[in-house]
VMD Tcl script that draws the C-alpha trace (Angstrom):
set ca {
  {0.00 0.00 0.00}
  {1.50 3.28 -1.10}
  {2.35 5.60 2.60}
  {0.35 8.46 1.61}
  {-3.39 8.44 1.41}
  {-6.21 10.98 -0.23}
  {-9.48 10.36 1.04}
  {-12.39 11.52 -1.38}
  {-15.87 12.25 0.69}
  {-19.41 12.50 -0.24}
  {-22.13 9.81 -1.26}
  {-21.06 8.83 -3.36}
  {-17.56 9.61 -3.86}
  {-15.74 10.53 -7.14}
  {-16.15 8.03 -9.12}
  {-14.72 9.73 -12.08}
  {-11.73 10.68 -10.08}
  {-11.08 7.21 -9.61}
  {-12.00 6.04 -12.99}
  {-9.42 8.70 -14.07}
  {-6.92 7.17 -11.65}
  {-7.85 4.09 -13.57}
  {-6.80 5.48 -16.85}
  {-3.26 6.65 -15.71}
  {-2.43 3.36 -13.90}
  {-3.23 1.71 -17.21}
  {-1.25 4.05 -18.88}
  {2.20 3.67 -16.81}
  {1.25 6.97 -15.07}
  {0.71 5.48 -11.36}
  {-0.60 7.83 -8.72}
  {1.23 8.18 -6.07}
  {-0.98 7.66 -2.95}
  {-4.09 5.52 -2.15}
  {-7.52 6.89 -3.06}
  {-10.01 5.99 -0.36}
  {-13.60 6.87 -0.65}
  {-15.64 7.70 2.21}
  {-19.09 8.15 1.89}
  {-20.04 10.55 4.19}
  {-22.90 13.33 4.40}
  {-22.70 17.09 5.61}
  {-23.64 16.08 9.58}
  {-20.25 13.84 9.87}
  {-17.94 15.66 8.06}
  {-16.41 17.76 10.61}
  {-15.61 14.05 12.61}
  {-13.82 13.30 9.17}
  {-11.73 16.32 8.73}
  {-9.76 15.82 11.52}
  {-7.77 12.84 9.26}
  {-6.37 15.79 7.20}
  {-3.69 16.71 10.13}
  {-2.48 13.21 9.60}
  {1.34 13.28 7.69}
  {0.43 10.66 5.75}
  {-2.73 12.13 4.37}
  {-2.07 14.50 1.10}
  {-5.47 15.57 1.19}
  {-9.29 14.83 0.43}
  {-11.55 15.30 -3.00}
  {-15.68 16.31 -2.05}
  {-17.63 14.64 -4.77}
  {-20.39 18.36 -4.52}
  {-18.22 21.39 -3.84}
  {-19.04 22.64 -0.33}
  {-19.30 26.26 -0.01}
  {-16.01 28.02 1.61}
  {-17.77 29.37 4.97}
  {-18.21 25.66 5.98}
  {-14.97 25.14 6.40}
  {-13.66 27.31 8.79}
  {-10.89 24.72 9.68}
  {-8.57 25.29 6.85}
  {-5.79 27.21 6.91}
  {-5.41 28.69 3.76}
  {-7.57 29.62 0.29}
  {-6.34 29.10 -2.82}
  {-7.20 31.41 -6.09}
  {-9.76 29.08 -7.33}
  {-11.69 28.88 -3.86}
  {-11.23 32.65 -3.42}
  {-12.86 33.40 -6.83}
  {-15.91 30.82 -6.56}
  {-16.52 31.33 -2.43}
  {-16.66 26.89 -2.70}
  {-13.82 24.04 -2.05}
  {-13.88 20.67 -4.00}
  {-10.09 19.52 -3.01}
  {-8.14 20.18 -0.18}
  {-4.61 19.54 -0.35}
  {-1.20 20.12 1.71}
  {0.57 23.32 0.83}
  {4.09 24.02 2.31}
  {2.41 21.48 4.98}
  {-0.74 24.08 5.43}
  {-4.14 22.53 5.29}
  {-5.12 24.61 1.46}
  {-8.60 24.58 -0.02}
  {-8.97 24.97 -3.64}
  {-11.86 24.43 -6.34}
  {-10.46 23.29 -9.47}
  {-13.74 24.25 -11.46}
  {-10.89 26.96 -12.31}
  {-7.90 25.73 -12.91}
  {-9.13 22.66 -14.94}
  {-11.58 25.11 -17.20}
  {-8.43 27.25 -17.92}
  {-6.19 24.52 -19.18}
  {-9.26 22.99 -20.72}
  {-10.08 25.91 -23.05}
  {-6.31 26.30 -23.55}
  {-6.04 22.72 -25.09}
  {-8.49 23.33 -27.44}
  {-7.28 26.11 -28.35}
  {-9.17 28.97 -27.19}
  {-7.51 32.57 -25.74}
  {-8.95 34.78 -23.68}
  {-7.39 38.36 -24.05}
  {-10.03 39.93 -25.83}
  {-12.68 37.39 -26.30}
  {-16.18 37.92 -26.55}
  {-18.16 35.06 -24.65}
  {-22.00 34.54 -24.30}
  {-23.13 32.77 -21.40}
  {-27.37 30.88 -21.93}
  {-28.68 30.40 -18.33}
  {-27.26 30.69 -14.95}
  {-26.01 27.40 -13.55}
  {-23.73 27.33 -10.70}
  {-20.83 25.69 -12.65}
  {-21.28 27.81 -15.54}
  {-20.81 31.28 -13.36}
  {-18.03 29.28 -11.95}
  {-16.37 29.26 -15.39}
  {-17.13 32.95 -16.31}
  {-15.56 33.70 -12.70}
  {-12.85 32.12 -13.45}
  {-9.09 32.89 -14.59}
  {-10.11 30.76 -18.22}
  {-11.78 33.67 -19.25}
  {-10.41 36.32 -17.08}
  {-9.53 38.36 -20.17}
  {-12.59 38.43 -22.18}
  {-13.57 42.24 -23.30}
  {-17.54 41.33 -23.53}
  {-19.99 39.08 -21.92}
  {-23.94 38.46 -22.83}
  {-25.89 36.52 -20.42}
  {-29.22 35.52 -21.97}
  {-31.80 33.50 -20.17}
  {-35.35 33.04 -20.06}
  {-35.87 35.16 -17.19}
  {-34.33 38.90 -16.91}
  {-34.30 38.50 -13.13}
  {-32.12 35.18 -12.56}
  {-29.89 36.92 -14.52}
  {-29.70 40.44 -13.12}
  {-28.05 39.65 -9.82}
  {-25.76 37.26 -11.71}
  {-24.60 40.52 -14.05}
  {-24.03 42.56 -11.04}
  {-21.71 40.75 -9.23}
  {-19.71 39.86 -12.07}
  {-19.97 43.59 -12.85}
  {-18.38 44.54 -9.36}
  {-15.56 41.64 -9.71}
  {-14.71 42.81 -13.23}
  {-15.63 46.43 -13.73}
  {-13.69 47.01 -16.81}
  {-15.92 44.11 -18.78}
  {-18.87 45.03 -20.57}
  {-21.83 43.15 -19.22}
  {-24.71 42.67 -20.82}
  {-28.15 40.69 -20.37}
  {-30.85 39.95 -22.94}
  {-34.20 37.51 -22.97}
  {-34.00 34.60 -25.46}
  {-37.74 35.70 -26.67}
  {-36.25 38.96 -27.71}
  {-32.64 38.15 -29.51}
  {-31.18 36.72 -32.50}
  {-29.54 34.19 -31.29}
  {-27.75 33.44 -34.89}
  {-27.25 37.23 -34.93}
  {-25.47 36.76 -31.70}
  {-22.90 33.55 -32.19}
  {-21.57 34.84 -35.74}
  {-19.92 37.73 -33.41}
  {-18.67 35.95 -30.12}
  {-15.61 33.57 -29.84}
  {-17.22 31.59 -26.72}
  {-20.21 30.01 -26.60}
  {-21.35 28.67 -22.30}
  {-24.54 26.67 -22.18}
  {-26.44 26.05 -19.05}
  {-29.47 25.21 -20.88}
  {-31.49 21.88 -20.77}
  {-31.89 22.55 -24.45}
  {-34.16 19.01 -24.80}
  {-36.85 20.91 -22.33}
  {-39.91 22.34 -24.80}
  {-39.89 25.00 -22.89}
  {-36.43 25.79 -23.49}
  {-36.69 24.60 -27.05}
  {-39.50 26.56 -28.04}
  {-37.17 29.83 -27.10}
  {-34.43 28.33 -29.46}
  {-34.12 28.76 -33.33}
  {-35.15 25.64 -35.02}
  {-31.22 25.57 -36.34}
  {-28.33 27.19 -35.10}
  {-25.40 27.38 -37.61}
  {-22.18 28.27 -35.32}
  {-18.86 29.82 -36.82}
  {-15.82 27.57 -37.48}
  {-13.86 29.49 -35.01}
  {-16.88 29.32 -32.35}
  {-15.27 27.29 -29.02}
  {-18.25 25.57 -27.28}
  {-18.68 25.08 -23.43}
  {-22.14 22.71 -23.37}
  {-22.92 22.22 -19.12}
  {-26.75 21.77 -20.71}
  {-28.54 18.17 -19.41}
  {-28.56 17.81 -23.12}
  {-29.39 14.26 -25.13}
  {-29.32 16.04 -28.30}
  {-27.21 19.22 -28.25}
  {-27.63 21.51 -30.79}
  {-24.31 21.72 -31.20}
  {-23.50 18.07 -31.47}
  {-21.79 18.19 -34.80}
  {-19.34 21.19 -34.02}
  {-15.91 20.44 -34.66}
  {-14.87 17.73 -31.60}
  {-11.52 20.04 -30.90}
  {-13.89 23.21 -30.13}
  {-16.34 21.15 -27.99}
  {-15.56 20.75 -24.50}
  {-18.43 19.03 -22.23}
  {-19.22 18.83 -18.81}
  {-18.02 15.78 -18.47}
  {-14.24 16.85 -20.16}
  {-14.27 19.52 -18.26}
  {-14.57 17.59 -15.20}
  {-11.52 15.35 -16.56}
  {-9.53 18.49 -16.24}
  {-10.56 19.52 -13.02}
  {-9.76 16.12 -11.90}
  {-6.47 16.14 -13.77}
  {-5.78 19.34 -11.35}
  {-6.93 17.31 -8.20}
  {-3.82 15.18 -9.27}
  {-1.24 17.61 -9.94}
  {-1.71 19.25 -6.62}
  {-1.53 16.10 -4.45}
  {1.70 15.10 -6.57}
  {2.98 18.15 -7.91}
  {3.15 16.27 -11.13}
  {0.97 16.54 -14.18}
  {-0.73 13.61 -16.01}
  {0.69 13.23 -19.38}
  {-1.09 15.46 -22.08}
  {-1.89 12.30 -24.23}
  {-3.26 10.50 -21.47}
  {-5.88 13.65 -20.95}
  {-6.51 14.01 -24.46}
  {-7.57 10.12 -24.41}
  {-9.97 10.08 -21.74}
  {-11.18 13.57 -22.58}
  {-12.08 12.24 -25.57}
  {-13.70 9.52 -24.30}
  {-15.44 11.38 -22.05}
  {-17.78 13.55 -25.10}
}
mol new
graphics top color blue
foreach p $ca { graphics top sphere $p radius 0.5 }
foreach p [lrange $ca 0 end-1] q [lrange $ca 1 end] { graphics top cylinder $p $q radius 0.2 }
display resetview
C-alpha cells in the first residue's frame, strides 16, 4: 500500500476521479498515494476532517463542492476557492491545510487545449447554472472584453450581471431575454459560446431557433442536461463538455496532491472519451 493516502468524501464519492486514476495506472502513469472513498454526508464531516492533520494524508476530494464558509478549519484559500466562495479539493501546501476548487484551474487549461484565448474574447453565457458562473468567474476567461448573459428570465440573470460587474468592472456586461434576440445574430460575433441550458426541455426549445449554424472558429462550453445538443456536430476540438471539463478539473486534483501533471496524451484520451 502506497504511505500516503487521499481520502475523497461524499455519497457517493468521485467516481470519475477514480475512474481517471484508472486510466493513468493503465497508462504507466501510477498515482502516487491511495484513493479511499468515504461516503459521508454534511452532519459527519467535521468528525472526518480531523484525518487531514495526519502526515500521511495529502489531502481529500468532495464529490459536490461545499461552499467556503463551511470550512472554517482550513488554513489557507487558494485562487480558485477565493474566486468561486466553494472548495472541491483540499490539499497540503508548504504542509498548510489549502482549499482549492479546481472548477478553475481545470476550465483554464481545458479551453487552452483546445485552443481557445482569452485576451479579448467575446463570450455569451445561456442560463445561470452554478458551474457555468463558476467558469465565467474564473481565470479561463479572465480576459474576455464582452460578456452576454441571456436566459429566459431577466431576473435570474440580473443579480448574476451585477456581481460579475463589481468583480470585473472594466468588462462590458450585458443581459438579454431569449424571446427577444437573435440568437444566430449573436454567435456569428462571439468567440465563446457557455450553455447552461437543458436545451431538450420544450420549454427551453421553443425559445431556441429551429437551427443554429455556429462559426468555425466558435469554441463551445455545453454544461446543458442535453441528449441532443444543438451543437452536437461542431468540430470535436472546439467542444468541450461537462463531463471533459470535469476530466480536467480532476487532472488538477492530481497535480496538486503530486505536484506532477498527467501526461497530455493521457488527458486528451480520456477527454475524448469522455464527449
Amino acid at each position: 500500500m502506497h504511505q500516503n493516502v487521499v481520502f475523497g468524501f461524499g455519497d457517493p464519492p468521485s467516481q470519475a476521479l477514480m475512474s481517471l486514476h484508472t486510466w493513468a495506472g493503465l497508462h504507466g502513469v501510477a498515482p502516487l498515494y491511495n484513493y479511499q472513498p468515504i461516503v459521508m454526508d454534511c452532519h459527519s464531516l467535521e468528525r472526518g476532517t480531523g484525518i487531514l492533520t495526519s502526515e500521511s494524508v495529502l489531502g481529500c476530494h468532495f464529490a459536490e463542492p461545499l461552499q467556503a464558509s463551511r470550512c472554517p478549519w482550513l488554513e489557507h484559500l487558494a485562487q480558485g476557492s477565493l474566486s468561486s466562495g466553494r472548495v472541491n479539493i483540499i490539499y497540503k501546501d508548504d504542509m498548510r491545510i489549502t482549499g482549492d476548487d479546481t472548477l478553475h484551474s481545470g476550465s483554464l487549461r481545458a479551453l487552452a487545449n483546445a485552443g481557445f484565448s482569452s485576451e479579448g474574447s467575446r463570450v455569451l453565457l445561456l442560463g445561470s447554472g452554478p458551474e457555468a458562473q463558476g467558469i465565467v468567474r474564473s481565470r479561463a476567461v479572465s480576459g474576455m472584453s464582452r460578456l452576454l448573459l441571456l436566459h429566459s428570465s431577466i431576473d435570474r440573470i440580473r443579480v448574476m450581471a451585477s456581481a460579475i460587474k463589481r468583480e470585473l468592472p472594466h468588462l462590458s456586461v450585458m443581459i438579454g431575454s431569449l424571446q427577444n434576440e437573435n440568437l444566430q445574430s449573436i454567435v456569428n460575433d462571439i468567440d465563446l459560446l457557455i450553455n447552461a441550458l437543458d436545451t431538450d426541455d420544450q420549454t427551453i426549445r421553443a425559445l431556441m431557433p429551429t437551427t443554429l449554424r455556429l462559426p468555425q472558429h466558435l469554441h463551445v462550453i455545453d454544461l446543458g442536461l442535453t441528449v441532443n445538443s444543438m451543437w452536437a456536430m461542431h468540430d470535436d476540438e472546439l467542444l468541450l463538455t461537462q463531463k471533459s471539463i470535469q476530466v480536467w478539473q480532476n487532472a488538477e486534483c492530481f497535480r496538486l496532491w503530486n505536484n506532477r501533471d498527467l501526461p497530455g496524451e493521457l488527458l486528451h484520451l480520456v477527454t475524448n472519451d469522455a464527449h
